[in-house]
KOLTORLUM-149303 format. One record per residue: residue in three letters; x, y, z of N, C-alpha, C in turn. Coordinates in steps of 0.02 Angstrom, whole numbers, plus 50000, padded with zeros to 5 digits. Each point is the difference from the previous one (the first is absolute). Last residue first. Layout:
<recs>
ALAXYZXYZXYZ ...
</recs>
This chain:
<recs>
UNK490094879949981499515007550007499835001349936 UNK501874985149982499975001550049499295006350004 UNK500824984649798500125006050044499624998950054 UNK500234976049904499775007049975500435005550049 UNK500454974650014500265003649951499835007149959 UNK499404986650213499904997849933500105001349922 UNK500235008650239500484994050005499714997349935 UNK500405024149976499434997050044500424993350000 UNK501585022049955499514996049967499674995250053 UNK501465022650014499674994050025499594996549961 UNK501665022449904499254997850038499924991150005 UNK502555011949970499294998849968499424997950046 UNK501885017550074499774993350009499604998749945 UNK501225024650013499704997050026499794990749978 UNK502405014349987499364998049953499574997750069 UNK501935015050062499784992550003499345000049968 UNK502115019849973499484998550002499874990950009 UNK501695022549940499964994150053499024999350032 UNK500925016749842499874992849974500184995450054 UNK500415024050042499185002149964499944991449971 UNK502235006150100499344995950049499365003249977 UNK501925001549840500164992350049499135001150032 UNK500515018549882499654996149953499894993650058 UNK501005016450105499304999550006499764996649962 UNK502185001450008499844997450061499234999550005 UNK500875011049807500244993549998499684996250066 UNK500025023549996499584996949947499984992649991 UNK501655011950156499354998950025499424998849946 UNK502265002449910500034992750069499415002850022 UNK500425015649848499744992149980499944995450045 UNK500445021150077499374998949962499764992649977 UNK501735001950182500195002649949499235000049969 UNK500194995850248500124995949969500005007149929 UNK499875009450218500224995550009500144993249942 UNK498245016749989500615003850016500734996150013 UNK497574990149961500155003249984500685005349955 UNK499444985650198499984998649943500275003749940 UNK499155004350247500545003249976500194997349935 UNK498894992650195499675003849952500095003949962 UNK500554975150183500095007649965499795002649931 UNK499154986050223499984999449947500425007449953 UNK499284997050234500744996049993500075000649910 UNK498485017850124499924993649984500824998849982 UNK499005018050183500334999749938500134992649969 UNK499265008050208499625002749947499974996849942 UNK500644987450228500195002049957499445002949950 UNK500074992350255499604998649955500255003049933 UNK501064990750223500055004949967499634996649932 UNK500594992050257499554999049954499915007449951 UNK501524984150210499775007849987499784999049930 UNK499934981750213500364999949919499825006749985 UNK499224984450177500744998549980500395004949974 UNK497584996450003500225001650074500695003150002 UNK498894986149806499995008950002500165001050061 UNK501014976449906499515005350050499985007249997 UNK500474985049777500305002450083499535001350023 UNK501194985649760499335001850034500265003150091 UNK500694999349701500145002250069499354998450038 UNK501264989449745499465003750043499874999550099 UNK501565005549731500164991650073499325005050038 UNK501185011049809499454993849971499794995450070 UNK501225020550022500404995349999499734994249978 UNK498925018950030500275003049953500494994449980 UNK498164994350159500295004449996500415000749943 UNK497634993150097500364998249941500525004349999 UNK498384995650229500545004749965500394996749946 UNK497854998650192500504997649966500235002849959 UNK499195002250291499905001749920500434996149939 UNK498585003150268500484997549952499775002649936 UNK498635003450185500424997450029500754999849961 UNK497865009549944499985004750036500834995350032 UNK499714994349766499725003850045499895002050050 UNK500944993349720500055002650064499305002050056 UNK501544988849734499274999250054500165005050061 UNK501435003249821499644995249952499274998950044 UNK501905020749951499674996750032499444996049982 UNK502425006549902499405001849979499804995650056 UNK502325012250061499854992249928499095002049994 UNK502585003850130499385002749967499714997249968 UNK501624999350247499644995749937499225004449968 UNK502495003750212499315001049968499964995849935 UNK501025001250248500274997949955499165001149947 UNK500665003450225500165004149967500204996449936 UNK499284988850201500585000449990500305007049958 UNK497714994950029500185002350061500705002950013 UNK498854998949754499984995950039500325004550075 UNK498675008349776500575000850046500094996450036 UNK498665004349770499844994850063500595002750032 UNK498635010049777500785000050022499854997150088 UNK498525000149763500035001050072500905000249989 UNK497665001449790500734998750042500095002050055 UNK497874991749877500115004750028500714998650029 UNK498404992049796500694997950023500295005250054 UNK497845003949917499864993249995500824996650021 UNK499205022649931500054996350087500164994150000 UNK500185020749817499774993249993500134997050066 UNK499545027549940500434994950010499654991550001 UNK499005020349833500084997850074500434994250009 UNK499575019649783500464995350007499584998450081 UNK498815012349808500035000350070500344993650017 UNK498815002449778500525004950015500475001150071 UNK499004976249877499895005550051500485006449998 UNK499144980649794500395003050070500025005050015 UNK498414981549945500055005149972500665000950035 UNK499404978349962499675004250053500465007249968 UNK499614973149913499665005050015500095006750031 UNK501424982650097499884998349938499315004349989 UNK501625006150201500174994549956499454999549929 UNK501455014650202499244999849989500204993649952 UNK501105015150217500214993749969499184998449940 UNK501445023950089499374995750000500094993549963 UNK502155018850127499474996649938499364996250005 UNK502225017250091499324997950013499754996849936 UNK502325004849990499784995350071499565001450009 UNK500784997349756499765005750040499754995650073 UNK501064990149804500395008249997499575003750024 UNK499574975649977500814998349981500315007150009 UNK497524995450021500294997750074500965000349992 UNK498505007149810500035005350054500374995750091 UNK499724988249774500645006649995499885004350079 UNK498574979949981500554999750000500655006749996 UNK497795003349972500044999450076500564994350004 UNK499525004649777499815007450056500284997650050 UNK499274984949869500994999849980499795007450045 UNK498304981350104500115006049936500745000849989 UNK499414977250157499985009249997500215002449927 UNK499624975850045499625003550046499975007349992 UNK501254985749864499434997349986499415002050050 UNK502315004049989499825003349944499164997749996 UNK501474990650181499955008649998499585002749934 UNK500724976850093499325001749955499835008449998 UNK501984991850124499954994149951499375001149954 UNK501075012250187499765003049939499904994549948 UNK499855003650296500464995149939499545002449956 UNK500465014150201499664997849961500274996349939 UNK501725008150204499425004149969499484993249960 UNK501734992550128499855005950027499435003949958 UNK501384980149965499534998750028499705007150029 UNK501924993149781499515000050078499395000250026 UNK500994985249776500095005950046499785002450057 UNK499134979749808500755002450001499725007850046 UNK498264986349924500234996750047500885003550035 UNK498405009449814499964992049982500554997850049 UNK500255025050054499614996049932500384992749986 UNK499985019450224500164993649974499514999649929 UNK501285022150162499424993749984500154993849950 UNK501625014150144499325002450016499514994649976 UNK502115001549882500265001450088499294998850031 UNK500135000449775499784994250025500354999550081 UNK500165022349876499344996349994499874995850035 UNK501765012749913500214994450065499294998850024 UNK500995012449809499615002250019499714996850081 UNK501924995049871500065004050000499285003750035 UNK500204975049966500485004350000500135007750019 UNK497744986349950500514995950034500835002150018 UNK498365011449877499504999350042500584995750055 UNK500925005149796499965004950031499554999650061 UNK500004983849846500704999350026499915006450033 UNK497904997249892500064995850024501014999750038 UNK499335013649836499735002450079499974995850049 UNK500894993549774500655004750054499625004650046 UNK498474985449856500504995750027500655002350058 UNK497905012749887499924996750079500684993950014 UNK499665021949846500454994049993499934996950059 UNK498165021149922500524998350023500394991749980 UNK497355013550016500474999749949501064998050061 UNK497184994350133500805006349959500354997749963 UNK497784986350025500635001550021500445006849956 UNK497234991350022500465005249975500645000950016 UNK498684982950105499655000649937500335003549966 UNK500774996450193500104994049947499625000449934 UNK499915015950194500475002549974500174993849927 UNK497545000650075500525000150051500585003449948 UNK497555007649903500294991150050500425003750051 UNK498785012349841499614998750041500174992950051 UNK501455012949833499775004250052499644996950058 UNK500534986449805500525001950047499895004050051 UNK498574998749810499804995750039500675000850073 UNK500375014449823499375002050042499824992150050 UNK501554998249834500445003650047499505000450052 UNK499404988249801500324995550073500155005150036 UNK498835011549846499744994750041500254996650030 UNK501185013849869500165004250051499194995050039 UNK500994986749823500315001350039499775006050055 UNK498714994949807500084994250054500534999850029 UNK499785017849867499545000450028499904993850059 UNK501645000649835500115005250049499204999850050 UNK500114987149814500424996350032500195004250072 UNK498535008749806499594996150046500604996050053 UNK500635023449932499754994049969499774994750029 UNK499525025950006500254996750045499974994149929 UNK499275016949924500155005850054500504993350011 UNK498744993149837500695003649975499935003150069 UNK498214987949988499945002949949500855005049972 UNK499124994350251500004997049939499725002849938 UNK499735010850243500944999949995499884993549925 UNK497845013850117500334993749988500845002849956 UNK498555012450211500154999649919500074995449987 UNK498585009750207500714994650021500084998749898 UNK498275013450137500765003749981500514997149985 UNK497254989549972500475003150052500505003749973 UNK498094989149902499885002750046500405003650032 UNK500994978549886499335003749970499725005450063 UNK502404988849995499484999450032499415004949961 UNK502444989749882499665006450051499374996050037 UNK501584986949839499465002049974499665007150033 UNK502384989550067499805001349920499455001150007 UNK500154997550221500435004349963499984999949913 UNK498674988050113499645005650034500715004449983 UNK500104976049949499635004449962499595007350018 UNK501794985950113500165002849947499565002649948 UNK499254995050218500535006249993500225000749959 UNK498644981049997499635007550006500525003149999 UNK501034980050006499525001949936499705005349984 UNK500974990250202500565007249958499674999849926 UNK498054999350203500584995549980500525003049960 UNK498345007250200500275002149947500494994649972 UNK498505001750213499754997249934500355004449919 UNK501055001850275499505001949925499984994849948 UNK501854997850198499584996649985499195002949953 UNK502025012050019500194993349995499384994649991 UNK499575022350091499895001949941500294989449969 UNK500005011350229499374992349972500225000449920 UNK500935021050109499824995350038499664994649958 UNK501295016449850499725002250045499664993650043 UNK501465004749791500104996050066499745001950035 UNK499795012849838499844992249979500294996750038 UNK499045022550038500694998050005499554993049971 UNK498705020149876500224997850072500354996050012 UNK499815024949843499764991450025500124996150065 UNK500485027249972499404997449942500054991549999 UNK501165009150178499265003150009499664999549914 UNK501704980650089499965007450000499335004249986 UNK501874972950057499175004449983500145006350008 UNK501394980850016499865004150045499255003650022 UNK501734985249829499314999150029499645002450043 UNK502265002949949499834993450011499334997650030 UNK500385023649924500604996649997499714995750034 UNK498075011749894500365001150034500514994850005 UNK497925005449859500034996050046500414998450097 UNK499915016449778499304997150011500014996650093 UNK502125007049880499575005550010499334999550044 UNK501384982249929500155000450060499705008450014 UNK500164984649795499584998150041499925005950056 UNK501614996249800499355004349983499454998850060 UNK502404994850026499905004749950499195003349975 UNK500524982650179500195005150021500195005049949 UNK499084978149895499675003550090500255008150011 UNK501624987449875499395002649960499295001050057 UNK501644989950093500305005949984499385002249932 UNK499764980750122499865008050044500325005149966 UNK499704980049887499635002950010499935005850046 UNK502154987749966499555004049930499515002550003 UNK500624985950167500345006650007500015002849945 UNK498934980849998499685002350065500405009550010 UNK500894979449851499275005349969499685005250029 UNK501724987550105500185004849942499555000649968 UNK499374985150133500335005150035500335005949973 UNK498004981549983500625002649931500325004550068 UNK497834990450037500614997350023500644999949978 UNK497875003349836499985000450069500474996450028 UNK499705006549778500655001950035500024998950078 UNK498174996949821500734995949998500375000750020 UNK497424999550087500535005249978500714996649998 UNK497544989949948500365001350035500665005049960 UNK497194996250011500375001249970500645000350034 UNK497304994050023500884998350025500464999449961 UNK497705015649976500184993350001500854998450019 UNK498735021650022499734995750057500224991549979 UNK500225020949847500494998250031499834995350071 UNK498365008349856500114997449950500944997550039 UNK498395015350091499864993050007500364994549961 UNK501055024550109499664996449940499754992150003 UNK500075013050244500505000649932499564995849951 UNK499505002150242500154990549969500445004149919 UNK499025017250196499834998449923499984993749964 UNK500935005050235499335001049991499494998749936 UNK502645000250013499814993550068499235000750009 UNK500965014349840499914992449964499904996750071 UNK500835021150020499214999149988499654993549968 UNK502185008350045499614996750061499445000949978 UNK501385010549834500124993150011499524997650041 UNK500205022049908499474996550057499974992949990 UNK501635013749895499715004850056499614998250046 UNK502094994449853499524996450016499555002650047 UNK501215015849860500214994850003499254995150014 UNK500905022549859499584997650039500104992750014 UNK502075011649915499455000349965499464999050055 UNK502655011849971499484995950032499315000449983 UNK502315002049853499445003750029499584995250041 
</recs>
């Protein structure tokens, strides 16, 4: 039976939540990946009435991935004590005392924090080792782009894919040709728009000889052209018949084209391609920096 969920989670980004959870308490599963998919699934058993599927939000609570939310004065201390204990005042119950166990509870908090990151925070369930051979084989992936220095040159190198865009706006660029590129915080959009940012061409030379590929610079004289052949084109627009392509090089078909598991697997692969950010600079005297 579905019970009342987290109704006014976001209200801890105004409230600060129980005072008694404002001390630094850490979560043991933070960076558990398999904890991470325990928690959505308990999430998506008693959460998703309230709240909605990956945080979405709905007309009785609100999305926990909603903009800035990542950065709220919410630590996973509060969330876990704004789920076991409730919010005083509000619609939001407490889940302790036998509803939730405390180990569950600090899991659907790593899950929730996940919402408010990148795809690295919350990687898709899957065998990123045989998404990883399918990205390179069968799914021909590295025809196009490049992770950690290996593949083409045509589309966007994914070497930190997980660490810029949501697992959303990965599935949706892998099985729908309009998509929105969004990244950390941000609600998602009901309203797919195309992504420009790689506009494909088709070039015709004089000879009749054509090249497709993604346009890299162009203007009123010349143009350049990453073509499909990783080798990059440069011409005179004078020269040259110029076809602006709708339709992205990227195929969107995933989906349909790889077996369930082979696209579960492919997504566990690029929900963890990720580059740790840097440690912080230290001073020349051995303090922090600022």
């Amino acid at each position: 039976m579905r019970v009342a969920c987290l109704c006014v989670l976001g209200a801890l980004c105004v409230l600060g939540g129980n005072p008694t959870a404002q001390q630094a308490v850490a979560n043991p599963f933070l960076g558990n990946a398999q904890a991470v998919d325990e928690g959505r699934e308990i999430y998506n058993r008693t959460c998703t009435t309230c709240h909605g599927a990956d945080g979405a939000g709905s007309e009785m609570g609100p999305a926990l991935g909603a903009p800035a939310r990542r950065y709220a004065l919410a630590t996973d201390a509060q969330i876990f004590d704004a789920i076991k204990n409730g919010i005083p005042t509000t619609q939001m119950p407490r889940f302790g005392g036998g509803r939730l166990a405390d180990d569950a509870i600090w899991k659907v908090t790593a899950y929730i924090r996940g919402l408010r990151g990148t795809a690295i925070d919350a990687p898709a369930p899957g065998d990123a080792a045989l998404g990883e051979q399918i990205f390179w084989t069968k799914g021909e992936c590295g025809s196009c782009h490049v992770v950690k220095g290996k593949g083409g040159l045509v589309g966007p190198d994914l070497t930190n894919l997980a660490g810029t865009r949501k697992t959303a706006s990965i599935v949706d660029a892998l099985t729908k040709p309009l998509h929105k590129v969004f990244g950390d915080g941000g609600a998602i959009p009901k309203i797919l728009i195309p992504n420009a940012t790689y506009q494909p061409v088709r070039v015709t030379t004089a000879d009749g000889k054509a090249i497709t590929g993604v346009l890299k610079n162009e203007d009123s004289y010349s143009l350049q052209v990453m073509g499909t052949d990783n080798e990059l084109h440069m011409f005179e627009r004078a020269k040259v018949k110029v076809v602006y392509e709708k339709k992205t090089l990227m195929p969107t078909d995933y989906d349909k084209r790889l077996a369930p598991d082979e696209f579960k697997n492919l997504l566990a692969y690029l929900t963890r391609l990720h580059v740790p950010s840097p440690p912080p600079p230290t001073g020349g005297r051995g303090g922090p920096v600022g």
